[in-house]
MDAnalysis code that builds the backbone (N, CA, C; Angstrom):
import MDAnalysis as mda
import numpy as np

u = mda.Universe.empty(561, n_residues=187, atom_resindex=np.repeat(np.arange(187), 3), trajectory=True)
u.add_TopologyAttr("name", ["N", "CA", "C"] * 187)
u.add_TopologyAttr("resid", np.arange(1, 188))
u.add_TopologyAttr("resname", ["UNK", "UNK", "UNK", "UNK", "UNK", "UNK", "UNK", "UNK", "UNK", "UNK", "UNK", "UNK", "UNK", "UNK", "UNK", "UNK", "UNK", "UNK", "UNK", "UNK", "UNK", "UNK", "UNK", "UNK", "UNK", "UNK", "UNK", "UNK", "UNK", "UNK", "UNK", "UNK", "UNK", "UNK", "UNK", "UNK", "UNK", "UNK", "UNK", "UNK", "UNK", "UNK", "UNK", "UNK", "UNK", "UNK", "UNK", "UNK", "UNK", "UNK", "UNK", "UNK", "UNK", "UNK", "UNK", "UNK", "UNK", "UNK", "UNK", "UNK", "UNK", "UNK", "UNK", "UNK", "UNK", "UNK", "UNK", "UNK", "UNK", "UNK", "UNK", "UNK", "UNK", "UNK", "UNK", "UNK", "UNK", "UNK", "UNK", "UNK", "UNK", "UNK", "UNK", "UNK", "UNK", "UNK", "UNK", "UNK", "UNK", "UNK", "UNK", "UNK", "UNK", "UNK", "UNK", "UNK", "UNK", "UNK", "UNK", "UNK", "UNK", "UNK", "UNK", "UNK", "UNK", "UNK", "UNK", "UNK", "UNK", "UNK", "UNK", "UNK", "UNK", "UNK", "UNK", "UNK", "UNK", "UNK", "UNK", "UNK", "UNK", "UNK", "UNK", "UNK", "UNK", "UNK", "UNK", "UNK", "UNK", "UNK", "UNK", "UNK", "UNK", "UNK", "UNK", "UNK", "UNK", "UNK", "UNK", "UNK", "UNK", "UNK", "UNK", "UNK", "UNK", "UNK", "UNK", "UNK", "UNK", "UNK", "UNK", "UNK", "UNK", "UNK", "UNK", "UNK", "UNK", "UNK", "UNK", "UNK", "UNK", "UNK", "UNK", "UNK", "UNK", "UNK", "UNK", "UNK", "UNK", "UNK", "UNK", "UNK", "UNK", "UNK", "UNK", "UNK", "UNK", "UNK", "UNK", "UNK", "UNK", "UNK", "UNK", "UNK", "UNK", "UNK", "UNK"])
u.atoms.positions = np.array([
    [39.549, 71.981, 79.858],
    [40.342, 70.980, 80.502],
    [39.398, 69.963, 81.097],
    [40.040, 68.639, 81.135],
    [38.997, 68.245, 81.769],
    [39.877, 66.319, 82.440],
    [39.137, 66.071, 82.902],
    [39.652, 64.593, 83.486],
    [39.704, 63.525, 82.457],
    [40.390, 62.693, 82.601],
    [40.108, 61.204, 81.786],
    [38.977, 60.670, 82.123],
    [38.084, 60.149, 81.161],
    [36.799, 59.691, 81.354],
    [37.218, 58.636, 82.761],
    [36.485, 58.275, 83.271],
    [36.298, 57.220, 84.574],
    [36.722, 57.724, 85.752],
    [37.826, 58.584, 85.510],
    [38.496, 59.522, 86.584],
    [37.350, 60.263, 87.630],
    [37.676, 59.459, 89.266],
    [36.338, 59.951, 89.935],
    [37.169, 60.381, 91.029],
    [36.932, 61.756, 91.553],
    [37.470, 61.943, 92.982],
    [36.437, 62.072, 93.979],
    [36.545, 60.810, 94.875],
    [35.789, 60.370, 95.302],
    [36.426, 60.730, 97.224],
    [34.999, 61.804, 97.812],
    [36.023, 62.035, 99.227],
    [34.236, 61.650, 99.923],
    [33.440, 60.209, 99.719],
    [32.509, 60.436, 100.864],
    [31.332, 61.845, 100.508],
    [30.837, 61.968, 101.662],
    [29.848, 62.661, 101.998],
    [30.593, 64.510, 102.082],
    [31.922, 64.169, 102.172],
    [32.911, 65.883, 102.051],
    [32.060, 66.538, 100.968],
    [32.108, 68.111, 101.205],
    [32.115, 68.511, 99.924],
    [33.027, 69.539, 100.238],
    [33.775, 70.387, 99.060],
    [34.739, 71.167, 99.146],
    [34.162, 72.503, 99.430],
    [35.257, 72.579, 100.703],
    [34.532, 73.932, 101.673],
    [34.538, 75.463, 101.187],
    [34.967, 75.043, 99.478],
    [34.284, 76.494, 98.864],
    [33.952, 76.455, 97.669],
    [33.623, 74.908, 97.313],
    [32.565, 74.805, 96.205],
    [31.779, 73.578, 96.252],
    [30.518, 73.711, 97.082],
    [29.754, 72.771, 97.565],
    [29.466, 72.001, 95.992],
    [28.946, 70.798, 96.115],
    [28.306, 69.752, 95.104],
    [29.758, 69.615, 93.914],
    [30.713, 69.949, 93.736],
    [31.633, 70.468, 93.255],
    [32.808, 69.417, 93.526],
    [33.204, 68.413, 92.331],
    [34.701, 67.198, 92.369],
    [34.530, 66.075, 92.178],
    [32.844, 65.470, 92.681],
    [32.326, 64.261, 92.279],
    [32.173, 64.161, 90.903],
    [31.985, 62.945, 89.903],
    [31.955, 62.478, 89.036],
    [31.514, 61.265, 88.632],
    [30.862, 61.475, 88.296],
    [30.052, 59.892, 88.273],
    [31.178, 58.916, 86.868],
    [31.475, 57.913, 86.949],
    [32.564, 57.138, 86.090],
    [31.573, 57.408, 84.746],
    [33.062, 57.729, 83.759],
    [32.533, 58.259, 82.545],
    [32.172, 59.860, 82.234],
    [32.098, 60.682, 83.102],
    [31.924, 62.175, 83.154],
    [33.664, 62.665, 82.437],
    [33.509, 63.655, 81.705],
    [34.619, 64.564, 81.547],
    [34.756, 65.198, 82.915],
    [33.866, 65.696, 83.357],
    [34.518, 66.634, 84.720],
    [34.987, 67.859, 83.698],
    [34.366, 68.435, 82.938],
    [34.814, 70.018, 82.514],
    [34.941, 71.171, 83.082],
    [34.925, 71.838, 82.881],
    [35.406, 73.395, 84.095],
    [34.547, 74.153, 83.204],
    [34.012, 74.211, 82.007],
    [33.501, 75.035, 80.905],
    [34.743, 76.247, 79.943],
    [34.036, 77.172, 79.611],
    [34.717, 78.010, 78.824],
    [35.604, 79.324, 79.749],
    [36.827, 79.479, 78.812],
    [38.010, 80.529, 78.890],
    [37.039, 82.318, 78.939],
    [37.162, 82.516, 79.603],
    [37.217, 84.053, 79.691],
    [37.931, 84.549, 78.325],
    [36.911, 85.848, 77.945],
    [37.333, 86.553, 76.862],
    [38.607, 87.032, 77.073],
    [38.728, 87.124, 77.979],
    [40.255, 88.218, 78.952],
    [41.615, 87.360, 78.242],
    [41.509, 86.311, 78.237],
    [42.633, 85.185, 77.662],
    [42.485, 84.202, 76.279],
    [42.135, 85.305, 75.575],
    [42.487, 85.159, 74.200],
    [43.446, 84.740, 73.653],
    [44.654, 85.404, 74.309],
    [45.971, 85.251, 73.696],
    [46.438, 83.918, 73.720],
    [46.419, 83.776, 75.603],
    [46.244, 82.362, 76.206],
    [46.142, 81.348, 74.770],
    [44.160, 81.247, 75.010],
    [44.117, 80.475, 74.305],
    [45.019, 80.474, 72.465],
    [44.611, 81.230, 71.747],
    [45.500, 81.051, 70.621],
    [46.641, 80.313, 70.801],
    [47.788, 80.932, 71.891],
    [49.352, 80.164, 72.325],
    [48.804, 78.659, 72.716],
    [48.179, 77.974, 73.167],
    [47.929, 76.637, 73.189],
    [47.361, 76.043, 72.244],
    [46.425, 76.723, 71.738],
    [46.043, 75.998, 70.342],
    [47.549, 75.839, 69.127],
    [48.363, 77.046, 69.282],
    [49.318, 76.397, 67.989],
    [50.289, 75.417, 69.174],
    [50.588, 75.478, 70.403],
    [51.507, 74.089, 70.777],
    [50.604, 73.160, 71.019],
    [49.299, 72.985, 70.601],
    [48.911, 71.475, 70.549],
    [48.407, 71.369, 68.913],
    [48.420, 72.133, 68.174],
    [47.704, 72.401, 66.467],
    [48.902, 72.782, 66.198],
    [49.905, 72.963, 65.564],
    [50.862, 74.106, 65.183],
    [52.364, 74.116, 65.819],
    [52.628, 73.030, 65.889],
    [53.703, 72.880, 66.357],
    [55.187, 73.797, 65.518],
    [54.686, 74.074, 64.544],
    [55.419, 74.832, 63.675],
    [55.829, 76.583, 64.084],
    [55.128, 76.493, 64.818],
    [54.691, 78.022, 65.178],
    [55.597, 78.513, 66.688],
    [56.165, 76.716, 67.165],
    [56.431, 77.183, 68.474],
    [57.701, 76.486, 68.832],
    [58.360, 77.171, 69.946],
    [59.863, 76.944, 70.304],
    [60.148, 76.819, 71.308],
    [60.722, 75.508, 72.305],
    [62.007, 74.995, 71.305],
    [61.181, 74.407, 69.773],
    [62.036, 74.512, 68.883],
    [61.644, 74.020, 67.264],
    [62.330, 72.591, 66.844],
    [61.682, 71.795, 66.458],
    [62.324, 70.512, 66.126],
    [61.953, 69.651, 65.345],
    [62.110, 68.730, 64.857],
    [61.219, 67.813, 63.938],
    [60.884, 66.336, 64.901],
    [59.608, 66.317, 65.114],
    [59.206, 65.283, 65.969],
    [58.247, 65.530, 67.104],
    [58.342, 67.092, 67.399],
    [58.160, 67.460, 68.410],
    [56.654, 67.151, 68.740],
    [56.175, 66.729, 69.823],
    [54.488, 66.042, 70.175],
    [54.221, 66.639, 71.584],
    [53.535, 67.696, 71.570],
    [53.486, 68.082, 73.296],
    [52.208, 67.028, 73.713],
    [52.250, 66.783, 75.031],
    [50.955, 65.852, 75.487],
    [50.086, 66.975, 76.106],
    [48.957, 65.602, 76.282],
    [48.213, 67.060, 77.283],
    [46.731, 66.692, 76.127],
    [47.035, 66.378, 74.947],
    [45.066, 66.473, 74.582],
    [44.282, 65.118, 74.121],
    [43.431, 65.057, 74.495],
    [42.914, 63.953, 74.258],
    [42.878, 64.107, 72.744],
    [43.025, 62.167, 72.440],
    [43.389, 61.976, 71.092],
    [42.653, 60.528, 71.028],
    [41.432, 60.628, 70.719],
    [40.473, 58.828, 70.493],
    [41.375, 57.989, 69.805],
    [42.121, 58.225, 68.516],
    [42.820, 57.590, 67.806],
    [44.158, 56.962, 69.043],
    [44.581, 57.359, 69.574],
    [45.727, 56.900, 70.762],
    [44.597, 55.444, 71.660],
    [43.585, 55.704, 71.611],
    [42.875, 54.517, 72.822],
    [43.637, 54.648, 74.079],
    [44.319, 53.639, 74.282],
    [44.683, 53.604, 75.700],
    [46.394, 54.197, 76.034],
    [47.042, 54.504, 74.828],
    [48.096, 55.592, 75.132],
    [47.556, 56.401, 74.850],
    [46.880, 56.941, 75.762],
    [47.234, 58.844, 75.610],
    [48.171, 59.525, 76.674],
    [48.259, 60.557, 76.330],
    [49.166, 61.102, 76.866],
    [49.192, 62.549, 78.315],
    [48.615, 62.444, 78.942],
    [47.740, 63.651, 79.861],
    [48.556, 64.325, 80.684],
    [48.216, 65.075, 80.441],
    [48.825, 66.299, 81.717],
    [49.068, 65.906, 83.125],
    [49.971, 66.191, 84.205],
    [49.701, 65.191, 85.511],
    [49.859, 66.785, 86.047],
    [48.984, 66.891, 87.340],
    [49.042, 68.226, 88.063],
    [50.480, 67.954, 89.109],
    [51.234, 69.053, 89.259],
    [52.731, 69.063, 89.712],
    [52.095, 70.620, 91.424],
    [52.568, 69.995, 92.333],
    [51.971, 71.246, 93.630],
    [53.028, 71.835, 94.034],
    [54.618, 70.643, 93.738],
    [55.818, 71.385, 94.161],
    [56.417, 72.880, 94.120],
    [56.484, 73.705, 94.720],
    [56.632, 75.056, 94.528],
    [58.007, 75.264, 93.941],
    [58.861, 74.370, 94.336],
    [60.149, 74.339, 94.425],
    [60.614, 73.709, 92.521],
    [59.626, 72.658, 92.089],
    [59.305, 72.200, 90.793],
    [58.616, 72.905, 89.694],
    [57.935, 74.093, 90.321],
    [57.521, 74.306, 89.478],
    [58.118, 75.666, 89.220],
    [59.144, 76.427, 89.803],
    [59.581, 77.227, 89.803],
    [61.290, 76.717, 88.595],
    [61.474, 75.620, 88.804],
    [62.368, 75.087, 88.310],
    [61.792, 74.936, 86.734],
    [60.655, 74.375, 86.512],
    [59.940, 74.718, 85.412],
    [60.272, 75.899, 84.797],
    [59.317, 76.726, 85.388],
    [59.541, 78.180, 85.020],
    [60.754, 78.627, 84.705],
    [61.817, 78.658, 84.757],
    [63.090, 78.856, 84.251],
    [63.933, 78.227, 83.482],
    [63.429, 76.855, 82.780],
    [64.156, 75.897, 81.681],
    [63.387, 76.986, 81.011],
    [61.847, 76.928, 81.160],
    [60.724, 77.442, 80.369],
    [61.481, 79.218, 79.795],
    [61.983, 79.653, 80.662],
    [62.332, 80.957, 80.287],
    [64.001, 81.155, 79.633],
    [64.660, 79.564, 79.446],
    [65.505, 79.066, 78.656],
    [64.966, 79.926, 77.213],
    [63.701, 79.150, 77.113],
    [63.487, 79.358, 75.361],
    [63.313, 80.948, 75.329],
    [62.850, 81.298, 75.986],
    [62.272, 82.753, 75.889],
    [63.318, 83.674, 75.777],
    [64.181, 83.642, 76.304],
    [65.628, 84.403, 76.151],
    [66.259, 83.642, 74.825],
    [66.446, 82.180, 74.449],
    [67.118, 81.953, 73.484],
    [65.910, 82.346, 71.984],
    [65.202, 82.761, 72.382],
    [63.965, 83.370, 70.874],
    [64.228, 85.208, 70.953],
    [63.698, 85.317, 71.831],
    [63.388, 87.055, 71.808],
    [64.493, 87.629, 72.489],
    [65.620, 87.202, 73.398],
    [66.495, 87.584, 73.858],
    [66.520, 88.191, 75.401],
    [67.561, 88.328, 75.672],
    [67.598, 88.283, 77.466],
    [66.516, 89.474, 77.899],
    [65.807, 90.404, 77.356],
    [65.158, 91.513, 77.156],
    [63.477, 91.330, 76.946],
    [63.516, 90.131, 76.522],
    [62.081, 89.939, 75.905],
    [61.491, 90.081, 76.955],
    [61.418, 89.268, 78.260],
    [60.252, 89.503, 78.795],
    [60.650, 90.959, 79.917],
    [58.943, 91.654, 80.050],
    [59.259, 92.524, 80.546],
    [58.384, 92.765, 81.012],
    [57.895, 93.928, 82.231],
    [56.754, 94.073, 82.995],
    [55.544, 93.759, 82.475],
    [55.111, 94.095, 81.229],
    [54.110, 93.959, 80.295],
    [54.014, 92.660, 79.420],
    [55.471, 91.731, 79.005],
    [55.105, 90.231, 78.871],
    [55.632, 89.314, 79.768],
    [55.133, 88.049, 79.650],
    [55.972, 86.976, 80.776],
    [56.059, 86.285, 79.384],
    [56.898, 84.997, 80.070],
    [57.072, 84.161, 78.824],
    [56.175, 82.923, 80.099],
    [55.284, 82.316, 79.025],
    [54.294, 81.786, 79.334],
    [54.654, 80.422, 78.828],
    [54.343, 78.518, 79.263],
    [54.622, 77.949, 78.736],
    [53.509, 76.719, 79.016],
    [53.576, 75.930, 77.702],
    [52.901, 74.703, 77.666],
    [53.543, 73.779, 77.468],
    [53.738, 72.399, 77.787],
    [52.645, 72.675, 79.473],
    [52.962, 73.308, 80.564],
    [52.049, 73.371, 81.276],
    [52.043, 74.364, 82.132],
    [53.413, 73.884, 83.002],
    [53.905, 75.215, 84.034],
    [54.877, 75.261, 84.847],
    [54.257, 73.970, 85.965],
    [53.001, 74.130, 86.292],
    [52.123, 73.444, 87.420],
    [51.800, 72.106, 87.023],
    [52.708, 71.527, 85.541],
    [52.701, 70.045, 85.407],
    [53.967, 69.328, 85.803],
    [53.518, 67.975, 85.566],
    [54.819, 67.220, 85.721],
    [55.701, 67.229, 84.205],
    [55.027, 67.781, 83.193],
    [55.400, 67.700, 81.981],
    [56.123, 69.147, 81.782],
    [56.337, 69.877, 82.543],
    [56.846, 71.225, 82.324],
    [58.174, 71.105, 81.828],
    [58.833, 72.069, 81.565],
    [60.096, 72.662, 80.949],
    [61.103, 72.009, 81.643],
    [61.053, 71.789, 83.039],
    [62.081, 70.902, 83.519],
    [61.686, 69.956, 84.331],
    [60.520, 69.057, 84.451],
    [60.049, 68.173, 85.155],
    [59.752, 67.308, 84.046],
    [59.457, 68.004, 83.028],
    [58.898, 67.257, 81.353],
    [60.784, 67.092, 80.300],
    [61.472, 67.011, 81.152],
    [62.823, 67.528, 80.017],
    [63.652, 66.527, 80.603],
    [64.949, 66.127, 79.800],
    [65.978, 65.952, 80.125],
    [66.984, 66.986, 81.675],
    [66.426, 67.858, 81.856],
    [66.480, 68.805, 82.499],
    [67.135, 68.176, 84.346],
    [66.016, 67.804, 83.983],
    [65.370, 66.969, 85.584],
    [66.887, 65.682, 85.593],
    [67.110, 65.865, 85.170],
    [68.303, 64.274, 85.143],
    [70.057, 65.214, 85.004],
    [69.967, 66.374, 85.021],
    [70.908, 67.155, 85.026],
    [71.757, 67.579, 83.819],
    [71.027, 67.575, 82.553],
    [71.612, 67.901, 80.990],
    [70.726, 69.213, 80.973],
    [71.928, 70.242, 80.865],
    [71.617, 71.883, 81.219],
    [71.376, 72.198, 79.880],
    [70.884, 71.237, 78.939],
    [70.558, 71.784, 77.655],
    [69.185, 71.051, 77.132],
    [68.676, 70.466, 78.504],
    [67.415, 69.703, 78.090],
    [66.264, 70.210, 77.923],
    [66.009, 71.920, 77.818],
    [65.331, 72.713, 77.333],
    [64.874, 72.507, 75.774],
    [66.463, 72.434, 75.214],
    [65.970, 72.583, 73.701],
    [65.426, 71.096, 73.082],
    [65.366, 70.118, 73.758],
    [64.445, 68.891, 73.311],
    [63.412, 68.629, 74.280],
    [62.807, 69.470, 74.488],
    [61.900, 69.806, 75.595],
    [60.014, 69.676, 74.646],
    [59.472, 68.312, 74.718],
    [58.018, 68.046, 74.413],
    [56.869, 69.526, 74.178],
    [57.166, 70.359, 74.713],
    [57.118, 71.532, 74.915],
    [56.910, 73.171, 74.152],
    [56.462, 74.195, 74.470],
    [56.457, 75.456, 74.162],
    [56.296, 76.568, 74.763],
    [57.308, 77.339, 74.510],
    [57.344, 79.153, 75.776],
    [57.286, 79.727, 74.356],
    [56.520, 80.720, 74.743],
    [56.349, 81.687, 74.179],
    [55.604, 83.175, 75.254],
    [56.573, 84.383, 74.180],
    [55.660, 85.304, 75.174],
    [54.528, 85.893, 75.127],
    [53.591, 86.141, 76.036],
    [52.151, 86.670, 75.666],
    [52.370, 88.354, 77.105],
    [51.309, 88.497, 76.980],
    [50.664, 90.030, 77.377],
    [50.821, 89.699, 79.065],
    [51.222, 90.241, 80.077],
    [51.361, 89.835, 81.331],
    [49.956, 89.344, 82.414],
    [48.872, 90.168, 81.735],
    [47.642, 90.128, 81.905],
    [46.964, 88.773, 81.828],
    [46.617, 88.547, 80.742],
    [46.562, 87.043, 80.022],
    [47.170, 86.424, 80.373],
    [48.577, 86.033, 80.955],
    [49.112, 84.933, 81.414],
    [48.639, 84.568, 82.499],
    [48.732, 85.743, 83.373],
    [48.374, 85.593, 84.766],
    [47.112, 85.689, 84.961],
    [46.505, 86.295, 84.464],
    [44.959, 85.557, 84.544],
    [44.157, 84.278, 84.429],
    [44.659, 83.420, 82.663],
    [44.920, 82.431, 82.668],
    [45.495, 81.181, 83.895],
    [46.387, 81.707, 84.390],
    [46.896, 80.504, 85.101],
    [46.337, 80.400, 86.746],
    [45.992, 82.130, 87.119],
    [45.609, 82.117, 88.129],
    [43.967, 81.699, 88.350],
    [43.021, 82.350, 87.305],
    [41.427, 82.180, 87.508],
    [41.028, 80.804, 86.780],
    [41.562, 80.489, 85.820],
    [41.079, 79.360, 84.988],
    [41.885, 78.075, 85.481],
    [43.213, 78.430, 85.121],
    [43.913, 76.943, 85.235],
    [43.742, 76.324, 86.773],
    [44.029, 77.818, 87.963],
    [44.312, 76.917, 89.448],
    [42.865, 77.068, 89.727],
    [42.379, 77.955, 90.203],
    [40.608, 78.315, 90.796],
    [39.825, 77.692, 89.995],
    [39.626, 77.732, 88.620],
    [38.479, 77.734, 87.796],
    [38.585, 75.967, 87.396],
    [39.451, 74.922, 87.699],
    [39.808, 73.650, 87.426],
    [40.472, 73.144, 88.356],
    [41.814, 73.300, 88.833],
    [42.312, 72.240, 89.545],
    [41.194, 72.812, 90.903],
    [41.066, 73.708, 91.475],
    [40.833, 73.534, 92.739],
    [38.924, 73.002, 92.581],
    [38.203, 73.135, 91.291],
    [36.735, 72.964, 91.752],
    [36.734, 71.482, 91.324],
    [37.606, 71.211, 90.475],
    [37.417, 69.472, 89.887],
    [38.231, 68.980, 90.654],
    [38.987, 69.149, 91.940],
    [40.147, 68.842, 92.937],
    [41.136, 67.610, 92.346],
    [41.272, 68.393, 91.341],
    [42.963, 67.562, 90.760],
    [44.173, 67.913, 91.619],
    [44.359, 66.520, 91.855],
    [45.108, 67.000, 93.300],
    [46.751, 66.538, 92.559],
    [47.711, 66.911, 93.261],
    [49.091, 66.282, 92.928],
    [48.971, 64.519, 92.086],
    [49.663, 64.696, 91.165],
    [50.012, 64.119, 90.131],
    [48.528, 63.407, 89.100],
    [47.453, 64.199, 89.915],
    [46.242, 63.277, 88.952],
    [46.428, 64.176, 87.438],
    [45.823, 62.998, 86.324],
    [45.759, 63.501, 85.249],
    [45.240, 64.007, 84.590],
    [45.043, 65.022, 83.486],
    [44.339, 65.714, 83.056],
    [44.576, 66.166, 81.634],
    [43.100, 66.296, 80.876],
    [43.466, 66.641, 79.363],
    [43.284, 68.259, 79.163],
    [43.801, 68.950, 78.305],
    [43.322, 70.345, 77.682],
    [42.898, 69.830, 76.299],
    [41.975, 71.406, 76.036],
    [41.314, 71.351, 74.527],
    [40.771, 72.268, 74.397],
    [41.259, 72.960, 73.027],
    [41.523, 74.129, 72.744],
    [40.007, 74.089, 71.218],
    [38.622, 74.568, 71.961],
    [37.587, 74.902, 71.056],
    [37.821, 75.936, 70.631],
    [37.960, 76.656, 69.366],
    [38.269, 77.845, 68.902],
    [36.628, 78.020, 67.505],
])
C-alpha cells in the first residue's frame, strides 16, 4: 500500500509517539509500508483476483472496476482508496459487505473459522456501503457494489486488517481520515 506520489504528511518537528522518524515524506516518495506477512496469504491472493480477476469475485457483473490501484495509464484519474475512521461507517460497511457473503455461500457461510472479508476494505470510504448505492438508501446497492466479499480463514483476515492494514500502514504512514491511498498486490 502506499500514498499518491507528492502526498506528504507533514506535522513539524512531531514525530509519532510510537514510531519515531516514521509519516514524513519527502514530495514524490511512495511512502510504502513494505511486504505482507507469510501469515496472509490468503489475504493477499483475495485482493489480487478483486483487483486482477474480477471474474473470480462477487457481487458479479459486467463492468465491474474496483479502485484502489495505481494505474500510470489513468494519469491524473486514478482512482484511490480514501481511509474511512467512522466506527459507526464502517460497521455499516461490514454488513452490505456480508450482503454478498450470505447471498454466495449462504446464511451459514461464515463461521468461527471464516469471516467474510471485503475489498475494499470495511475502513474505506469505498466500502460495501460507503462505496454503494447503499449509503443513499437503495437496500439493494450491494449487488452493484465497485467491490468484492469473499470468505477467507478467520486468522488471515484478522491479521491482515489488524497488523498490516491498521498498525503496519495507516497508523506508521499516518493516513489519517479520508487521505488517499493505493494497494498493490506483488505476487
Amino acid at each position: 500500500m502506499s500514498r499518491p506520489a507528492g502526498a506528504r504528511r507533514s506535522h513539524g518537528d512531531r514525530q509519532h509517539p510510537r514510531h519515531p522518524g516514521h509519516g514524513d515524506h519527502p514530495p514524490g516518495s511512495s511512502g510504502t509500508s513494505g511486504q505482507l506477512p507469510r501469515r496472509v496469504k490468503e489475504f493477499v491472493h483475495y485482493i489480487d483476483d478483486a483487483l486482477h480477476h474480477v471474474e473470480r469475485t462477487f457481487p458479479s457483473f459486467i463492468g465491474k472496476s474496483p479502485p484502489g490501484e495505481y494505474k500510470p495509464e489513468l494519469g491524473a484519474d486514478q482512482r484511490p482508496l480514501h481511509r474511512l475512521v467512522d466506527d459507526n461507517l464502517k460497521g455499516r460497511d461490514r454488513t452490505e459487505a456480508g450482503k454478498v457473503c450470505t447471498d454466495v455461500w449462504g446464511p451459514g457461510g461464515s463461521t468461527p473459522n471464516l469471516n467474510c472479508d471485503e475489498y475494499p476494505f470495511a475502513s474505506t470510504r469505498e466500502g460495501a456501503y460507503t462505496g454503494s448505492s447503499a449509503s443513499t438508501g437503495n437496500a439493494n446497492g450491494w449487488l452493484t457494489w465497485q467491490g468484492s466479499s469473499r470468505l477467507i480463514g478467520e486468522v488471515d483476515n484478522q491479521d491482515s486488517g489488524r497488523d498490516y492494514l491498521f498498525n503496519g500502514f495507516c497508523t506508521v504512514q499516518r493516513i489519517l481520515d479520508n487521505d488517499p491511498f493505493f494497494v498493490a498486490i506483488n505476487r
